[in-house]
N, C-alpha and C positions, 0 to 999 in steps of 0.2 A: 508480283509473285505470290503464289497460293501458299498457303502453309499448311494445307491440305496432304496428311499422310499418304492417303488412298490415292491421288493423283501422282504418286510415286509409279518411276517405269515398273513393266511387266514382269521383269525381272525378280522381282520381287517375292514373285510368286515361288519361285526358286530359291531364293536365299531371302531367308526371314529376318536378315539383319542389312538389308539393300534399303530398307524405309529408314533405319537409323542412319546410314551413311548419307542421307537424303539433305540440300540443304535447305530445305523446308523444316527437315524435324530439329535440327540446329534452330532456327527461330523458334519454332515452335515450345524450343527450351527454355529462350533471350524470355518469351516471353511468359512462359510458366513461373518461372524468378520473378521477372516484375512484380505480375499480380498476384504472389505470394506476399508481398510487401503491405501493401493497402488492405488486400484479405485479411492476413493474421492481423492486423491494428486495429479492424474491424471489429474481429470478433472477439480479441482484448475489451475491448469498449463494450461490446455488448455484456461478456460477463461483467465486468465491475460495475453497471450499471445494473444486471442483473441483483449483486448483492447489495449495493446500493438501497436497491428496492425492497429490498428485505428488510435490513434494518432500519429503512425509515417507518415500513410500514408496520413489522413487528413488535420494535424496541419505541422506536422515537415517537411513533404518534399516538399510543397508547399515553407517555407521560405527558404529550403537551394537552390532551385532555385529562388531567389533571389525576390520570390513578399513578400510584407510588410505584405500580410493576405493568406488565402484561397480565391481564386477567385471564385465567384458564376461561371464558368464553369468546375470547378477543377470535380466533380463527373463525369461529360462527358468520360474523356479519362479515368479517374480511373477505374470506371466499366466498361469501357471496356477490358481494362488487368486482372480486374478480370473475365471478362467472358472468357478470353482466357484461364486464368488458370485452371478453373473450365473444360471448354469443354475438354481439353485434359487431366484431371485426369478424368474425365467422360469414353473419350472415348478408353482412351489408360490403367489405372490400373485396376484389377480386381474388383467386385463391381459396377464399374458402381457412385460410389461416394458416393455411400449410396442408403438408401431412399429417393423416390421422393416428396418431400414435396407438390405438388398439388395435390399425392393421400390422404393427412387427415392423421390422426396422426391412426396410423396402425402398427399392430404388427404383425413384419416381422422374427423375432429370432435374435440370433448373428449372426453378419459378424462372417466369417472364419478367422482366424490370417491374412492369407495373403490379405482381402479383408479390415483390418484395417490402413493401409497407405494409399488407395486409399480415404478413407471414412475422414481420419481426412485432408487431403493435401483440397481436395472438401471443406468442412466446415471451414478452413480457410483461402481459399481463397474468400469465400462468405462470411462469416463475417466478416471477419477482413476487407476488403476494402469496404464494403459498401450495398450490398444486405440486401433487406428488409426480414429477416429471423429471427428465434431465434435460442440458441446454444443447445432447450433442445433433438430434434431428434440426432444429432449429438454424441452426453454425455451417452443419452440411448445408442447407437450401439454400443459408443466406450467402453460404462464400462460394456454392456453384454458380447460383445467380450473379452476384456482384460480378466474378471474373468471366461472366459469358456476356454480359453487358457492357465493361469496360471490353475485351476482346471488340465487339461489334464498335464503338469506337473510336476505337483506335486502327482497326483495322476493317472500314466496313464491310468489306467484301468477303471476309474470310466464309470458308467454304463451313459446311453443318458438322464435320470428322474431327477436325480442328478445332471448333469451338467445342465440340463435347467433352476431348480432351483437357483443354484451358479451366471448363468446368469445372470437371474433375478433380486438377489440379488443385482450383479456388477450394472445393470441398477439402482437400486432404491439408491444406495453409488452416484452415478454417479450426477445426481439430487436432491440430498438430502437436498443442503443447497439451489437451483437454485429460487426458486418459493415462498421463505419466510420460508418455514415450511416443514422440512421430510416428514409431513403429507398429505400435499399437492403433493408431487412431488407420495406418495405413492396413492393416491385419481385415479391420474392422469394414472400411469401405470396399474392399476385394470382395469380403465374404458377404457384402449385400448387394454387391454388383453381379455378384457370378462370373468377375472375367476370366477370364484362360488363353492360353497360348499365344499367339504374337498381338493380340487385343489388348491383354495384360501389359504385356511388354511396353507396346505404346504409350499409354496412360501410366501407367505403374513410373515410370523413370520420370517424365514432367511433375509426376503425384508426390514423389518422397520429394525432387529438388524442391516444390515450393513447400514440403511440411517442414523440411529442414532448416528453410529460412523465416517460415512461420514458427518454430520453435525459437529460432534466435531472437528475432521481432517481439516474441510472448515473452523471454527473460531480458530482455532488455528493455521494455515496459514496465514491466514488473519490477524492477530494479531502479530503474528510472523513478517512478512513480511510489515506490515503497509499499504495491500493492500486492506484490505474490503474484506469479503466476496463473492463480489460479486453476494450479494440475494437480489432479487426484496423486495424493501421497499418505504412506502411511508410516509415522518415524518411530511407533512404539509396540516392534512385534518381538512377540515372546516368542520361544526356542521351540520347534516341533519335534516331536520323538519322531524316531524313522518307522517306516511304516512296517506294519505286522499286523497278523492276521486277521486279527481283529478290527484293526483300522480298515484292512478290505470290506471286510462285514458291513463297517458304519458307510462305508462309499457307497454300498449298493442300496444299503436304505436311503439315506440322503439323495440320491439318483431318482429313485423310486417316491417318496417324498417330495422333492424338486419337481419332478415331473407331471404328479397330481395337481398341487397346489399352482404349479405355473397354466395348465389348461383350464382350470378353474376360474384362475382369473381373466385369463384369455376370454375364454368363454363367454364368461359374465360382462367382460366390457364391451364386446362385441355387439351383444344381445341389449348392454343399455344405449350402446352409438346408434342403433338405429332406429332407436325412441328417442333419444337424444335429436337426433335431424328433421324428426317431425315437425318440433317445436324449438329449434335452437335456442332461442335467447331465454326462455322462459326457463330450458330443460336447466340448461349449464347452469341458471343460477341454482337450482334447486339440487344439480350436485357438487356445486361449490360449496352451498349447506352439508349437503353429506359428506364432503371431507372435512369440513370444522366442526361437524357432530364427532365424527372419529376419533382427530385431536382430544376433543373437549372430553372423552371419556378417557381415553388411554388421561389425560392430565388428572382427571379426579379420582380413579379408579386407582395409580400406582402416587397420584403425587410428584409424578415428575413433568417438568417443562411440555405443553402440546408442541412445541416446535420440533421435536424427536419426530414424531407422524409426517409434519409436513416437509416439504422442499424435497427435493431429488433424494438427498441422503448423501453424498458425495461425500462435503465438508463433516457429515456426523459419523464416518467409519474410522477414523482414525481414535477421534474420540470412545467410540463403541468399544472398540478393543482394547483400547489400552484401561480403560475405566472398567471392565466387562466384571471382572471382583463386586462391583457396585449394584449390580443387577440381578435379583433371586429371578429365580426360571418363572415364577409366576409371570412377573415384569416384563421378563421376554418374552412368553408366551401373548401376551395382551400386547406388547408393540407388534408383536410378528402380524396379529389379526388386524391391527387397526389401520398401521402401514398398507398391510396388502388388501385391506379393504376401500384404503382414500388411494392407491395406485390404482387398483381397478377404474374406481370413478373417475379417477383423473385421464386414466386412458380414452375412456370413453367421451368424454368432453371437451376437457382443454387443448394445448398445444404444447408439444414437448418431445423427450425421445425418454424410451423404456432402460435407457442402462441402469442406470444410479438407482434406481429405485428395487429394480430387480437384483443387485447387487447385494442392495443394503439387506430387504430383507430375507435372502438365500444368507447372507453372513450372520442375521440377528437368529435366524435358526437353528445355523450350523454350531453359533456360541451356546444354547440353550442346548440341545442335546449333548455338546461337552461335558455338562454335567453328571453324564452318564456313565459309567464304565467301560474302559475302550477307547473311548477319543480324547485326545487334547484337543487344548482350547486353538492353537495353530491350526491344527488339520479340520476341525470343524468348520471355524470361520471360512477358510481357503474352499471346500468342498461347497460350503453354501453357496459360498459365491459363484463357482464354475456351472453347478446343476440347475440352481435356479435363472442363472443368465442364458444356457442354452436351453431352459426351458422356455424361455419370453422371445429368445430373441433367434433361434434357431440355425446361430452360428456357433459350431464346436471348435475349431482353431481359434477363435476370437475367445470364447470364455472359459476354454486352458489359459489364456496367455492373461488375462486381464485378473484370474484367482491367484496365478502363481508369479507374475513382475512383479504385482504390486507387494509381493510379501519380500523381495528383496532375494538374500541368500538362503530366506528360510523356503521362497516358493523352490528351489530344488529340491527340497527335500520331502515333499508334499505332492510334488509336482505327479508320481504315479499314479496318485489317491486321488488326486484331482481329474487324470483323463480318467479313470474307471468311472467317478461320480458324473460327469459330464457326459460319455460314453450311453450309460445307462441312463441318465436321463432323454439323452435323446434320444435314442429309438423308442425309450414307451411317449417322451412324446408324441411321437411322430402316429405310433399305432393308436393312442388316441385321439389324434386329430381325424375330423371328417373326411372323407373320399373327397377327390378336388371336383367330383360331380354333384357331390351334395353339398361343399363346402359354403360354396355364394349360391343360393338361389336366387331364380333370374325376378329381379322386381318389375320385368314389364314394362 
């Protein structure tokens, strides 16, 4: 028997809910559950291995050669070796390493089985030692692929409709617990898939049941294991004044702000990816050096930790905030530049996904103009975050929801100031982006 939606009677075409009464798409459920199971464990495993990697390489191997701390030049030669590793899974497994995180969060389908070892070796070698990326493009590939290869089988014959679904599914287990909320990580894959209407509906209902049991899987891991989740949280948010006019004023700059500085870097990673591909293995290492240049200055220049610059920034927003009294504007100003100048380069090289990063520093900006008259420190942070994510990543329902859940009961209150700053920055995005005629020129 097919589990093939589309092989559903003609009828269908009449009543848009004849595919759901289907009992194919009943399996097709049985088995979006399954591989919700194995996926979320998966990709459990891949983040604690992800930080794993962090701290052996940041913390622990700096002392077993014999210095007392991490040396403010320790990220120099580090990302370097990671760009070595990254350029030669780039240039030599199949894949290519995945997707290229300076194209924007895009939907690309499953890696094939075989393009799955090149794609996960890429992402941790780029995360785990220090590129400014996040793990969620990574999780998507790896838990489309995983559950569209177990689907084949288990079930060899399944039809191409069926397995894209299952995909899907794997993607949304895969994410489930990564961003606070299944809901969110499901917000998220809609707005990059573009689905709509009874397409939606198909994949949408397999996609929550496996995120939902990949969230349960991800806390009882986590629990089990005594390693946390590993979901963006933040437990120490200050009280937001309610919004007034003034506050509108700072959304439209912050929008407008968000907007520039996100096409800039867009821009710039774009323009070095494809000096970058000339020469892979040589290029990545030389801008694995340029994000440990980054660090290594924001570290000498303010005195504090280079690790601030590197890694996604996920685990560093909770702290950001709550510490944020600790940080003169000078300091932000200099992380805001150094961040978004080792994000650039990391776009353009490594392997990873643009949230966390574009997050962090839409929030490390939105707390530095706080210091201004007009905003608090709430409504800053929150607005950074929504302008500069729909500035990178060109989903506006995803980066309303991701400025304002993560703030709790304060994102209601914020929550207006946030679609205006989102709002505004996307459309001057948009009108600064190139005509889709001039966008790609044809390379011949």
């Amino acid at each position: 028997m097919s589990t093939q939606p589309a092989a559903a009677p003609a009828a269908a075409a009449a009543d848009p809910f004849a595919l759901i009464r289907t009992r194919g798409y009943a399996v097709l459920l049985v088995m979006a559950a399954g591989i919700g199971v194995p996926v979320s464990a998966m990709a459990f495993g891949f983040l604690a291995l992800v930080h794993e990697l962090q701290s052996r390489t940041y913390h622990d191997l700096p002392r077993a050669l014999g210095f007392t701390g991490t040396p403010s030049w320790w990220p120099v030669p580090l990302l370097a070796v990671a760009g070595l590793l990254v350029g030669l899974s780039v240039r030599h497994l199949p894949g290519k390493g995945g997707h290229r995180p300076a194209d924007g969060m895009v939907s690309t389908g499953a890696p094939s089985a075989v393009e799955l070892p090149g794609v996960a070796l890429a992402a941790l070698a780029s995360l785990g030692v220090g590129a400014v990326l996040g793990p969620e493009a990574p999780l998507i590939a790896l838990g489309g692929g995983l559950a569209v290869y177990a689907a084949r089988l288990v079930k060899p014959g399944i039809k191409s409709g069926a397995s894209a679904v299952l995909g899907a599914a794997g993607s949304f287990a895969a994410i489930s617990a990564l961003l606070g909320s299944p809901l969110l990580g499901a917000f998220l894959l809609m707005e990059v898939s573009g689905l709509a209407g009874m397409m939606l509906g198909m994949v949408l209902v397999p996609g929550l049941l496996a995120a939902g049991i990949g969230a349960l899987i991800f806390t009882g891991l986590g629990s089990w294991t005594g390693l946390g989740t590993y979901s963006l949280a933040l437990h120490h948010v200050p009280r937001a004044a309610g919004p007034d006019l003034a506050q509108f004023g700072w959304a439209l700059v912050l929008g407008l702000a968000a907007a520039l500085a996100g096409t800039g870097i867009q821009r710039l990673a774009l323009f070095l990816q494809a000096r970058v591909e000339r020469r892979t293995v040589v290029a990545t290492v030389v801008m694995g050096l340029v994000v440990g240049a980054a660090a290594l200055v924001y570290a000498e220049s303010t005195g504090r930790d280079a690790s601030e610059v590197l890694y996604s920034g996920e685990n560093a927003l909770d702290p950001l905030l709550a510490q944020s009294a600790g940080y003169s504007v000078g300091t932000l100003v200099v992380l805001v530049v150094c961040k978004a100048l080792a994000y650039c380069v990391s776009l353009s090289s490594f392997r990873g996904g643009p949230v966390f990063p574009a997050m962090f520093v839409g929030a490390a900006g939105g707390i530095a103009l706080s210091h201004l008259p007009g905003l608090d420190l709430t409504s800053g942070f929150a607005m950074g975050i929504g302008a500069m994510c729909v500035a990178m990543l060109k989903l506006p329902m995803t980066s309303v929801l991701l400025a304002t859940l993560l703030l709790g009961s304060e994102g209601l209150t914020v929550m207006p100031l946030v679609i205006v700053s989102v709002v505004v920055s996307y459309v001057v995005t948009l009108r600064l982006a190139p005509s889709p005629a001039v966008a790609r020129p044809d390379r011949g």
